[in-house]
C-alpha positions, 0 to 999 in steps of 0.5 A: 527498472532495467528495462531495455532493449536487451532485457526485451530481447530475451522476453522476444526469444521466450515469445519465439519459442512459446507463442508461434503458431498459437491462434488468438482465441480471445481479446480483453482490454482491461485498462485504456491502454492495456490489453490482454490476448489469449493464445492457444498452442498446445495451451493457453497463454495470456500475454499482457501488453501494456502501453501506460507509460509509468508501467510500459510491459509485455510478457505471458502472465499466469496471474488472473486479469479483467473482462470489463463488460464494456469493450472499448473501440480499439478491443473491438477492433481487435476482435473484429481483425485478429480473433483466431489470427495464427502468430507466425512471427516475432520480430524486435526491431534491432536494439529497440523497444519494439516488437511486430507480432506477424499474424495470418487471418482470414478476411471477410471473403475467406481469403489469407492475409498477413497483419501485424500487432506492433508494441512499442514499449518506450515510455511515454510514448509507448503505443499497440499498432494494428497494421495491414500486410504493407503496414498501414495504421488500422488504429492505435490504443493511442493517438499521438498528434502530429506534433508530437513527433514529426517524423512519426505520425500514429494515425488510421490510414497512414503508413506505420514507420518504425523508428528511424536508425539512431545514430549509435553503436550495436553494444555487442559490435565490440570491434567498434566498441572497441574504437570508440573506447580508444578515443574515449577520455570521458567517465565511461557510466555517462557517456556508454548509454548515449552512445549504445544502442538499446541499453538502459543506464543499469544495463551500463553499470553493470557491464561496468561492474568492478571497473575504473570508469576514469581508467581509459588505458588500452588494458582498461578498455580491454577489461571492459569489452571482456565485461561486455562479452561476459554480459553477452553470454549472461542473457542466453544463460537464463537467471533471471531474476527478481530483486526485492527490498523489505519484501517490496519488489524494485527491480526485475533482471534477464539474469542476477545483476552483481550491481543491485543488492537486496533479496532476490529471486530466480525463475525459469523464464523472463516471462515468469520474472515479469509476471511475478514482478508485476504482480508483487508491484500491483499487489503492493500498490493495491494495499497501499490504495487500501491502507490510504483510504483505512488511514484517512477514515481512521485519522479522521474519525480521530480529528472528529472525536478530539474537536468533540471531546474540546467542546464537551470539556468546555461545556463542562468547564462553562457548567461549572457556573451553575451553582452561582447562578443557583446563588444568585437566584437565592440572593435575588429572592433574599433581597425582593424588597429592595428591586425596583421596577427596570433595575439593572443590577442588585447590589446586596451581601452574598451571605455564602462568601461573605462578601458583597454580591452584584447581580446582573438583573434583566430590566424587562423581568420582575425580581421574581422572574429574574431568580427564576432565570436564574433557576432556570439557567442552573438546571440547564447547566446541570443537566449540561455537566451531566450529559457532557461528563458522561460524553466526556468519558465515553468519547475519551474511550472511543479516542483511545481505542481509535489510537490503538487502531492507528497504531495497529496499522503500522502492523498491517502487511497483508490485505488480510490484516487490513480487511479485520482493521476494516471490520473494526471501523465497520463495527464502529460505523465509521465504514458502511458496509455495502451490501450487493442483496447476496449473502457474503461468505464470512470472513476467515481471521488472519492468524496472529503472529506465530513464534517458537520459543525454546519449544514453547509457543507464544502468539502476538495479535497485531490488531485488536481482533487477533488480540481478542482472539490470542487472549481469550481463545487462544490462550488459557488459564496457566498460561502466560499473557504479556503488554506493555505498561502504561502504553499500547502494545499487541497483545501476546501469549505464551502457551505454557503447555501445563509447563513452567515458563523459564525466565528466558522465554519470558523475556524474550516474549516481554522483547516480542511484545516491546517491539510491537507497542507504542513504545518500540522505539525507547529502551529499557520498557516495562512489560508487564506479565501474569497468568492468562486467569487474571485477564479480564475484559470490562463489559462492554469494553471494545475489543483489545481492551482489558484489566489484570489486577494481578501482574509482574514486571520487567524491563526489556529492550524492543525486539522482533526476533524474527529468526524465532518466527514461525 
């Protein structure tokens, strides 16, 4: 993220214009190290600071945030010092990541005095400072300890020091800019962000775009500083800009960088940029958490079931025995005569096969006891084939219809589609549903996929509940249903509107369905396709699965068509 000193200066002029001479109505901390104030003037802003060091932020947000019923000492702090505090100022220190909101409160005595919320955005060691009027540390979110930088010690009753002047060059000085590149035989992308004040390495790339970095001819370095200016000029013009990567945030900008490629969109302020950024950042990362734990419940539901249905099988595969031990029970009984008493083993001719029969005899039971062991292990390992066959088959079941739900989660893009995924395991009883003793609002189904195709309309379910729904709700008899041979795919419909459906439709749908199947990484696939009439659900089955007797096929190449999508 380019996120500098620069991009901080923009934000620091929005707050200028916003905040100043708003009173702090309210103090929330929602994280360990964010906190969320309250700002009336004409309206109410919310400004979230965060000082955690991977998402180190500050900006007005519009998005909804935490009360947590428990207040920690530094939010309290803050309640007791600043609530109704008035901004009179918004200071950054020059070409740092640091920004002094100056307040003016009453004290105890009703008397007006001068304090200070100091945010220091700096990554790791980013902090909020609550100072006295002579900057006096009346307490941090965070306590450094002293050796973690000598210089600066973050701690109640000490004096706060802003960061020391580092020795580097303002990066709108161009007159020294300008001199320094004159004495410069280094490539300029690796060695301005160490000389530059304030200016991340995108920041760099950027005032450097289209540019010879190994070109250190005066017409160059003219070239350069002109490109400065130009980026100069770009932070007041206000474009800023979010960029995005298969709908995935990755970059929030002051204005549209040429040197970052992906979708982008354009708001008003930087503040608004950021409020948005962060918020598809959040959101993603929320569904991520959520797609991980649905991931692991489903992953090892399958492992559980696999381990299951071996020892099922290998039950069955040792069940197969029991007509010997039947036989030897038989042959035993045949043969009593010829048993002695502590007889190890019977040696006789086993009239099933032919040939000659040795029968293991236990010595501590009669010949007749001996066959009824025998007897009695067949029963068992009959009942053990019966009951573990019909395991077998059930679990064989559960196993492919947890594979289509592993499958379905490739389709997930949306907390929604992860929600009816989850309803599913519930259903399973591989989630327990909490229950808090209130009634739960039902929950809406997410719409399936929606597309047109040559004025017809042709739905594709992206987990078994929207494929439940697509075939048997939304679709009727007349109308077209389409999944792939032989292996999992969505299932989807063309609505035939009491139409013919051209062949063109088909095939573009049969493509549809290719891409959203198991099989979306071969060619030339077999989708199978027939009246809606001739589908029909087993009873009992599970959700998405279903038998069609009656169909046709055709051979496509997976794709998505998303410019048909609705």
């Amino acid at each position: 993220m380019a996120y500098d000193a620069l991009t901080l200066s923009v934000l620091a002029d929005e707050f200028r214009e916003t905040l100043i001479g708003g009173k702090i109505t309210k103090i929330y901390q929602p994280e360990k190290d964010e906190i969320v104030l309250f700002i009336f003037n004409g309206k109410t802003y919310k400004l979230v600071v965060s000082a955690n060091a991977g998402v180190n932020r500050i900006h007005i947000t519009d998005m909804p945030t935490d009360n947590p019923k428990v207040c920690p000492s530094f939010c309290m702090l803050l309640r007791k010092h600043v609530t109704n505090a008035t901004i009179t100022d918004v200071w950054q220190m020059p070409y740092e990541r640091v920004v002094d909101f100056a307040l003016l409160v009453n004290d105890d005595l009703g008397y007006r005095k001068e304090m200070h919320l100091v945010f220091e955005l700096t990554g790791k060691t980013s902090n909020i400072i609550l100072t006295d009027e002579n900057h006096v540390t009346l307490d941090s979110i965070k306590h450094l300890p002293q050796d973690l930088d000598s210089t600066r010690i973050i701690m109640a009753g000490v004096k706060y020091n802003f960061f020391s002047p580092q020795d580097k060059i303002p990066p709108f000085d161009f007159a020294r800019v300008g001199a320094y590149l004159q004495g410069c035989d280094l490539p300029l992308r690796k060695t301005l962000p160490t000389v530059l004040l304030g200016v991340s390495q995108a920041s760099v790339n950027e005032m450097l775009h289209g540019i010879n970095e190994d070109d250190h001819t005066t017409a160059n370095n003219l070239r350069v500083l002109k490109q400065m200016e130009a980026y100069k000029t770009a932070l007041s013009q206000k474009n800023p800009t979010v960029w995005l990567k298969n709908g995935m945030p990755t970059d929030v900008t002051p204005f549209e960088y040429h040197t970052l490629k992906g979708d982008k969109l354009h708001y008003p302020t930087l503040n608004k940029a950021h409020d948005e950024y962060y918020y598809m950042l959040d959101k993603r990362q929320r569904f991520n958490d959520k797609a991980k734990s649905v991931t692991t419940v489903i992953k090892n539901a399958i492992s559980r079931t696999e381990k299951k249905l071996a020892a099922q099988r290998q039950c069955v595969l040792e069940a197969e025995q029991r007509e010997t031990c039947k036989q030897y029970g038989d042959l035993i009984l045949a043969n009593i005569w010829q048993v002695k008493p502590q007889q190890a083993e019977l040696v006789c001719d086993n009239y099933y096969d032919g040939a000659t029969a040795k029968i293991p005899l236990d010595v501590q039971l009669t010949a007749q006891q001996n066959a009824q062991a025998y007897y009695k292990k067949y029963r068992k390992l009959k009942s053990s084939a019966e009951h573990n066959t019909a395991l077998v088959a059930e679990n064989e079941k559960l196993l492919e219809y947890l594979l289509t739900i592993k499958d379905n989660l490739r389709y997930c893009t949306e907390e929604d589609d992860l929600a009816e995924v989850r309803r599913e395991l519930v259903q399973l009883g591989l989630i327990k549903e909490k229950h808090n003793g209130k009634k739960q609002p039902a929950e809406k189904p997410v719409k399936p996929l929606h597309y047109r195709i040559d004025g017809f309309d042709v739905y594709v379910g992206k987990n078994n509940i929207q494929n439940n729904q697509v075939t048997f709700k939304t679709a009727r008899p007349g109308d077209m249903w389409l999944h792939t041979q032989k292996v999992h795919s969505s299932h989807v419909v063309i609505l035939s509107g009491g139409k013919t459906i051209p062949d063109d439709v088909i095939v573009k749908a049969a493509e549809i369905c290719a891409y959203f199947s198991q099989a979306s990484g071969g060619t030339k696939i077999a989708v199978d396709y027939t009246d809606r009439a001739n589908v029909k659900k087993p009873p009992k089955a599970p959700l998405g699965f279903v038998i069609y007797p009656t169909y046709e096929t055709i051979l496509v190449d997976p794709n998505r068509h998303p410019e048909l999508a609705e």
